[in-house]
TIMARDREN-963138 format. One line per 8 residues: their letters; for each residue x negated, y negated, z negated of N, C-alpha, C. Coordinates in pm, 1 decimal, always signed. Last residue first. Layout:
BEGIN
A	X/Y/Z/X/Y/Z/X/Y/Z ~ ...
This chain:
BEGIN
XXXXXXXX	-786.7/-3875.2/-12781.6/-914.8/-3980.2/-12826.7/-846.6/-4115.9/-12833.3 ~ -645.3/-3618.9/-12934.5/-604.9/-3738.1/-12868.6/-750.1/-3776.2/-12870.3 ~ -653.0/-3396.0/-13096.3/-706.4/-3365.0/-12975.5/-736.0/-3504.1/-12883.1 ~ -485.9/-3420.5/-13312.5/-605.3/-3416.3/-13351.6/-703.0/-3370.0/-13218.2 ~ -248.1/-3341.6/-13193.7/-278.3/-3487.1/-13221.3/-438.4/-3525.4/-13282.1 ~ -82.4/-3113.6/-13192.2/-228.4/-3167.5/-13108.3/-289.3/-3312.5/-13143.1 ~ +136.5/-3157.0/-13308.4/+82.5/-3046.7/-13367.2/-127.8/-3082.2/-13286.8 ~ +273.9/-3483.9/-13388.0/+203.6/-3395.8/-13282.0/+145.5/-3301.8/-13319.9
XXXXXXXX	+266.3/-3724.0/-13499.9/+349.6/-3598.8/-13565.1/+348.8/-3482.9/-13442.4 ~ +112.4/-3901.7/-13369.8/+48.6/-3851.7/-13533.2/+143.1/-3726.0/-13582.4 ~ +265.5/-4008.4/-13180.3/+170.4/-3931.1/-13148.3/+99.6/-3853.8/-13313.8 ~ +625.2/-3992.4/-13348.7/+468.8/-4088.6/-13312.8/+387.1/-3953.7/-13215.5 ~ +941.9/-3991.8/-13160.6/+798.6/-3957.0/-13265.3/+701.8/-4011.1/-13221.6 ~ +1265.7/-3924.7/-13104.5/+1119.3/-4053.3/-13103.1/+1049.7/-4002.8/-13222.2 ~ +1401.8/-3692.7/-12914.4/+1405.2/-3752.6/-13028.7/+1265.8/-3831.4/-13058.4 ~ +1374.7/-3665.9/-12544.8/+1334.2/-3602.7/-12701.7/+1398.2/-3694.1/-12776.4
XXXXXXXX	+1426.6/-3795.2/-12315.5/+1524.7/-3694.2/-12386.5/+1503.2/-3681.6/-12555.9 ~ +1189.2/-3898.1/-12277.6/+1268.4/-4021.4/-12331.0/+1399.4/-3912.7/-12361.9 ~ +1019.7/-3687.4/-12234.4/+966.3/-3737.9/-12400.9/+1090.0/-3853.5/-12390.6 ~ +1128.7/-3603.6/-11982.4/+1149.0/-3485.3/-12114.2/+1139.1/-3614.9/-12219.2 ~ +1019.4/-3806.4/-11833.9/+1140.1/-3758.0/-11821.4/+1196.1/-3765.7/-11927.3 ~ +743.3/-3741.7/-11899.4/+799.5/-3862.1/-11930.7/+939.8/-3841.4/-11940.4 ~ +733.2/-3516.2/-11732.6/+685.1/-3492.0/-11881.9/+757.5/-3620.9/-11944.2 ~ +795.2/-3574.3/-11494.2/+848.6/-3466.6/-11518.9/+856.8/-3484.6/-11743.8
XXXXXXXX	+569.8/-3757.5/-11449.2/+726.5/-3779.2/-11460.5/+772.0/-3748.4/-11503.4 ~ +311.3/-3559.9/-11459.4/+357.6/-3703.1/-11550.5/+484.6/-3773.9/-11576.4 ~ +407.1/-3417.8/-11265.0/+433.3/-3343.8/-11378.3/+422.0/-3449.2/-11481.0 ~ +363.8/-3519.0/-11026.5/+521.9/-3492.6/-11095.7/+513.5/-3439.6/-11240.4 ~ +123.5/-3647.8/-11084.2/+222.3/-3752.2/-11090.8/+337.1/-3666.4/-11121.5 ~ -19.3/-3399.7/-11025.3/-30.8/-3424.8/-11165.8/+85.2/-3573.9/-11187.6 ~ +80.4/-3318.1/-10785.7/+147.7/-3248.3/-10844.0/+110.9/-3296.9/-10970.2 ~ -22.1/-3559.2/-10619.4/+26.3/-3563.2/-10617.1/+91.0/-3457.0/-10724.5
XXXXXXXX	-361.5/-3477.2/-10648.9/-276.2/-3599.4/-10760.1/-138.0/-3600.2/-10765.1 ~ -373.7/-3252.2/-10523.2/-322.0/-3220.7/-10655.2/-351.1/-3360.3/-10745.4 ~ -149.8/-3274.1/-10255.9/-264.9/-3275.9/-10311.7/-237.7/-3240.3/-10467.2 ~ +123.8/-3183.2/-10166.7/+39.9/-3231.0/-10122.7/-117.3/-3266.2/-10147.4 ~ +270.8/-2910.0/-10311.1/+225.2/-3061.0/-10325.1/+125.8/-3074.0/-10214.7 ~ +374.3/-2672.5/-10304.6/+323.0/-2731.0/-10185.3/+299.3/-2831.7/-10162.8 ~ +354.4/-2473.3/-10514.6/+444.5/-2526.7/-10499.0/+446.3/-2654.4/-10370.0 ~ +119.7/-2356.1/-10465.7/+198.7/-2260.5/-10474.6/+387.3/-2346.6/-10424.1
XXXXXXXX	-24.7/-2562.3/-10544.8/-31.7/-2564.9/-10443.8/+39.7/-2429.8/-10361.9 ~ +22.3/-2628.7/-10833.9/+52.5/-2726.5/-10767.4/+80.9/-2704.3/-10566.3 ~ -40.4/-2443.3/-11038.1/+100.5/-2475.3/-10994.3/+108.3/-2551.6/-10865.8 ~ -278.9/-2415.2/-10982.5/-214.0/-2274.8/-10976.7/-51.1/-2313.2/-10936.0 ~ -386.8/-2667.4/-11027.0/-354.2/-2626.7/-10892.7/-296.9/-2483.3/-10891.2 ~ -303.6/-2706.5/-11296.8/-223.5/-2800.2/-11198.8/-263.3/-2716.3/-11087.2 ~ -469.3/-2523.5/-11389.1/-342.8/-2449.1/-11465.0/-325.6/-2550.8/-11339.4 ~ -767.0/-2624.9/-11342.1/-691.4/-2505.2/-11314.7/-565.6/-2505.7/-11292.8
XXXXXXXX	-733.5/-2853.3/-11520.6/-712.3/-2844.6/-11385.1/-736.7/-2741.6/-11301.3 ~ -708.6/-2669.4/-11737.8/-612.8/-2822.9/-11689.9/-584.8/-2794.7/-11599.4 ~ -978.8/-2617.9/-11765.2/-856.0/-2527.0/-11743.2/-709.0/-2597.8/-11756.7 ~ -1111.7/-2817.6/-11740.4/-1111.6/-2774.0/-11603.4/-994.6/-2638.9/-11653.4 ~ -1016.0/-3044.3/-11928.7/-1072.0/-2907.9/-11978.3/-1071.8/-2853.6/-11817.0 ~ -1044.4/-3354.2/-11849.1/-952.4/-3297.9/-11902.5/-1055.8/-3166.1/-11842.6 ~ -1060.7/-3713.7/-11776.3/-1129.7/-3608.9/-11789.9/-1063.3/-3501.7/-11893.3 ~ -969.0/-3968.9/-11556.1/-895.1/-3896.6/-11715.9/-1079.1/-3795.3/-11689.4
XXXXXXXX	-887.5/-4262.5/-11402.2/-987.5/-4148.3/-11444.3/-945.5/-4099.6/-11567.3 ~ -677.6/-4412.9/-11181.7/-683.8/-4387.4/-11351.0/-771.1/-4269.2/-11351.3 ~ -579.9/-4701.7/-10970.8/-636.3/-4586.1/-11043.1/-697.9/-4546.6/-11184.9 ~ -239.2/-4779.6/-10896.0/-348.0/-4821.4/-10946.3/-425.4/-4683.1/-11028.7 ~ -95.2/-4823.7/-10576.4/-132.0/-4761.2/-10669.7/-244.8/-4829.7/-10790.0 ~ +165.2/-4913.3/-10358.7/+119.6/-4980.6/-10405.7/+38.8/-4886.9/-10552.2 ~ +146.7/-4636.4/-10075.8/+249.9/-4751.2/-10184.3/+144.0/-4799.7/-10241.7 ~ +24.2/-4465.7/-9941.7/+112.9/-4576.2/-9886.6/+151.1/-4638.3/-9924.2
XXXXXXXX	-221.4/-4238.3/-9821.4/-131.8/-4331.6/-9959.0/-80.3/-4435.6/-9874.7 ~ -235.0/-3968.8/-9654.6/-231.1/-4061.4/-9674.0/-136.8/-4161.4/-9781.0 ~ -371.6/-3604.8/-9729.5/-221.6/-3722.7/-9674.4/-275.5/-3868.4/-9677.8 ~ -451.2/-3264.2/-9687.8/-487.4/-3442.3/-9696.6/-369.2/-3532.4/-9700.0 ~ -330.1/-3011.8/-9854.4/-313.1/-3070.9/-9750.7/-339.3/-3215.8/-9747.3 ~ -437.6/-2752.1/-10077.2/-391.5/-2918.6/-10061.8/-409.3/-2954.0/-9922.1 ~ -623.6/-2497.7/-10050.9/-484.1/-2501.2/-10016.1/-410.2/-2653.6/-10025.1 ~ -927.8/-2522.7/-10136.3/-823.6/-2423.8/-10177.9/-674.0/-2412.5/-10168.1
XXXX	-999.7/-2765.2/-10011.3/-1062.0/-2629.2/-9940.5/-961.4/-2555.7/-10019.2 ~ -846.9/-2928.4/-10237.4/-819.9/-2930.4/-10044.6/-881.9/-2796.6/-10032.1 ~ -984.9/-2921.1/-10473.5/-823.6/-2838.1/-10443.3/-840.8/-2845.0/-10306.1 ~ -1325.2/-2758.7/-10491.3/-1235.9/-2871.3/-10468.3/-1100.4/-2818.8/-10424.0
């Protein structure tokens, strides 16, 4: 679990709604290598910046479908 490996507990405070994913544990690897190096607070908190972060980027990009995705054959 990330806490025993360096995440610090916190408390929620805003208004959230929850979302179950399931993703390759080398996912969630790769988020706490980043996440707790970088001193997120937990590692929902470093998968929200990087959901931002990523959102950010895709309204920079130029508009494409999910079908012109080199991964797209990964989607469910």
């Amino acid at each position: 679990m990330a806490y025993t490996n360096g995440y610090r507990a916190y408390l929620q405070k805003e208004d959230v709604s929850r979302v179950q994913l399931r993703v390759p544990k080398e996912i969630v690897d790769a988020i706490d290598n980043f996440g707790i190096p970088k001193g997120f607070r937990s590692r929902n908190a470093a998968i929200i910046y990087l959901i931002e972060r990523g959102l950010a980027d895709a309204k920079k990009a130029p508009e494409h479908g999910l079908g012109n995705r080199s991964d797209a054959s990964k989607a469910e």
